[in-house]
C-alpha positions as CSV (number, residue, x, y, z in Angstrom):
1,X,0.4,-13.8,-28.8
2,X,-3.5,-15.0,-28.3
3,X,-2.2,-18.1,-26.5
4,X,0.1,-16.4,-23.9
5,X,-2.6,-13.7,-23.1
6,X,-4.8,-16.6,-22.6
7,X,-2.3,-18.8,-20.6
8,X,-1.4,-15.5,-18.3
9,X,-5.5,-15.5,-17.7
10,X,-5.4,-18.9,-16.7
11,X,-2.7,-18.4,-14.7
12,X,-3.9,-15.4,-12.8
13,X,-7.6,-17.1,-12.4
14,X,-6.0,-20.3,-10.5
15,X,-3.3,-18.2,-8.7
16,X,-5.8,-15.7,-7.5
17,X,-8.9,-18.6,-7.1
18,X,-6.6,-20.9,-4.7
19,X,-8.0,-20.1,-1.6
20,X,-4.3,-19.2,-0.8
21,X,-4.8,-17.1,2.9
22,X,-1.4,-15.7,5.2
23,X,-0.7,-17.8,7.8
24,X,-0.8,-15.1,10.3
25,X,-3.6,-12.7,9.2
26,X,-6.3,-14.0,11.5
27,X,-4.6,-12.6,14.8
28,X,-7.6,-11.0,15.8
29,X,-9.5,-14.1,15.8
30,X,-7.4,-15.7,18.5
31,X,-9.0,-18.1,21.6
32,X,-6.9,-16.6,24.2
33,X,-6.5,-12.8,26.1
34,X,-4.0,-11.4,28.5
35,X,-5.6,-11.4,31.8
36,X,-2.4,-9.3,33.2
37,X,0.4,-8.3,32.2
38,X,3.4,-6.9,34.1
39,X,6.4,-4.9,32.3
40,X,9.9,-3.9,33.4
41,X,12.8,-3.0,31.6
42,X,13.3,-0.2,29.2
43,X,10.3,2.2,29.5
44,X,9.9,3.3,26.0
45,X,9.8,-0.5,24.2
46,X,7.6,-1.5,27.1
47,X,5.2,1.6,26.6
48,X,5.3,0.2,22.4
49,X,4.3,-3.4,23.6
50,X,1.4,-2.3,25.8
51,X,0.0,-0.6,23.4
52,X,0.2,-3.4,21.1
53,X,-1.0,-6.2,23.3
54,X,-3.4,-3.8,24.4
55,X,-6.4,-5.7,21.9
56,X,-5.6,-9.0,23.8
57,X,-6.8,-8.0,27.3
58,X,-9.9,-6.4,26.7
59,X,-11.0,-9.8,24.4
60,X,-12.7,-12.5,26.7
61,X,-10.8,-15.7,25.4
62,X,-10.9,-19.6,27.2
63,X,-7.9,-19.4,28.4
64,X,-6.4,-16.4,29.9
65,X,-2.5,-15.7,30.7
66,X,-0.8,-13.9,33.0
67,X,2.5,-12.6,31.7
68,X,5.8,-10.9,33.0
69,X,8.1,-8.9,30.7
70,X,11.4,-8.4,31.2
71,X,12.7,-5.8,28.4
72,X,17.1,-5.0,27.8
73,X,17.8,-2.4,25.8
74,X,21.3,-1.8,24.6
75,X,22.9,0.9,22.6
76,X,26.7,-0.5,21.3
77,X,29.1,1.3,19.1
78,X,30.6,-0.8,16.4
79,X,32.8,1.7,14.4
80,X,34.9,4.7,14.9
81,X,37.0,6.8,12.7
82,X,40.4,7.8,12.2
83,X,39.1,11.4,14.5
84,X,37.5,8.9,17.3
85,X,33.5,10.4,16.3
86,X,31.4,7.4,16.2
87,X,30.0,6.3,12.9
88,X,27.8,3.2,13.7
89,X,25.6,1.7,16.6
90,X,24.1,-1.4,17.0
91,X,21.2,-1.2,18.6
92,X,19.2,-4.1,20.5
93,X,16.5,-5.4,22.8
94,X,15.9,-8.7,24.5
95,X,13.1,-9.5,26.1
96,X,11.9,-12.7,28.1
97,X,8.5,-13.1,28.6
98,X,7.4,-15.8,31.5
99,X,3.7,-16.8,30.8
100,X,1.4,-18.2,33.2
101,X,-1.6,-19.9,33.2
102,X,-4.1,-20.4,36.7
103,X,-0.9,-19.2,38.6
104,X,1.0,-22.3,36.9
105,X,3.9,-21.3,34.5
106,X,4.0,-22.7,31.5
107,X,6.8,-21.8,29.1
108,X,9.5,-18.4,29.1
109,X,10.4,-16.9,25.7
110,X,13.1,-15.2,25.1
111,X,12.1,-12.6,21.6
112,X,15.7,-10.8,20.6
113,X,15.8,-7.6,17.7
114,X,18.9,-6.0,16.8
115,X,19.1,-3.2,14.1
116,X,22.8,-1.3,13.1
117,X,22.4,2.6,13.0
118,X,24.7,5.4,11.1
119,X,25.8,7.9,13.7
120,X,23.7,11.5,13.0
121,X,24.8,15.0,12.4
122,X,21.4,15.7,14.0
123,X,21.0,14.8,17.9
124,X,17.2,15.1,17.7
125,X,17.1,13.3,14.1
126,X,19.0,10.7,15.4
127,X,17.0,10.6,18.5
128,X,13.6,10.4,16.8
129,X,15.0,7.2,14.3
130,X,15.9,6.0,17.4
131,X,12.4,6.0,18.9
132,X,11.1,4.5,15.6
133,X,13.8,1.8,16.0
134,X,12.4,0.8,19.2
135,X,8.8,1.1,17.9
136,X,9.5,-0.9,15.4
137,X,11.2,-3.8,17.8
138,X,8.2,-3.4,19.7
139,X,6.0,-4.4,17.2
140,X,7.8,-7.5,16.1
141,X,8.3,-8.6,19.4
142,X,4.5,-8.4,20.1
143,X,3.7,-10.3,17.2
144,X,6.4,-12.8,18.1
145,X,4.3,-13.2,21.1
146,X,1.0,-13.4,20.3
147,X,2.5,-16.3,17.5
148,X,3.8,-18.4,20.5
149,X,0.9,-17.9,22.3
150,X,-1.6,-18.8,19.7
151,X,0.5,-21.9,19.2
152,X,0.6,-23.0,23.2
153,X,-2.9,-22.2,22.9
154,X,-3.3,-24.6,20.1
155,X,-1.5,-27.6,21.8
């Protein structure tokens, strides 16, 4: 029993001592900002993504991009039942970004989210999950982002 306590110690001490960091948790410590940014598409995503990108154009970085957004959002059913009511949607976004750098462009990236939804008994429930849904896509596709961009910025 004494030698597994210890051996669990050990373990925890080099697991824990490893200098083991996320890849990704330094995003605010980026060499770049978003000089401007231009959005059209679905208002409420593109609302979501300003807000998130928000942090990168106030920072003064080396190099600074310019960046359109081009945001699809799409509402599909996927099942009915025997009565015809809808019982699932699939819901998803695409959005290309074209980034720019000194009025050259550099590279387009195309970021792509898709969620299924259970049809509501609720029209505002189902409305507000909705909302969240696209918050959420929002916020994955910005982070998608400021990944690439940190890596173009790296090369």
């Amino acid at each position: 029993m004494f030698k597994k306590i210890t051996l669990l110690i050990i373990i925890c001490c080099f697991i824990s001592h490893c200098g083991f960091t996320p890849l990704h948790s330094s995003k605010k410590n980026v060499n770049f900002s978003i000089k401007k940014i231009t959005f059209e598409g679905d208002r409420t995503i593109n609302s979501f993504l300003k807000s998130n990108l928000n942090q990168f154009q106030i920072k003064q970085g080396q190099k600074q991009y310019d960046i359109r957004s081009f945001t699809k959002y799409s509402k599909k059913i996927l099942s009915k039942d025997k009565t015809a009511k809808i019982t699932d949607y699939e819901l998803s976004s695409n959005t290309v970004f074209q980034i720019s750098l000194n009025d050259k462009f550099i590279k387009e990236i195309v970021l792509n989210e898709k969620k299924n939804m259970k049809n509501m008994s609720d029209k505002l429930e189902e409305q507000k999950y909705e909302r969240v849904i696209k918050q959420n896509f929002a916020s994955s596709i910005s982070n998608k982002l400021i990944l690439e961009l940190s890596l173009i910025n790296d090369n």
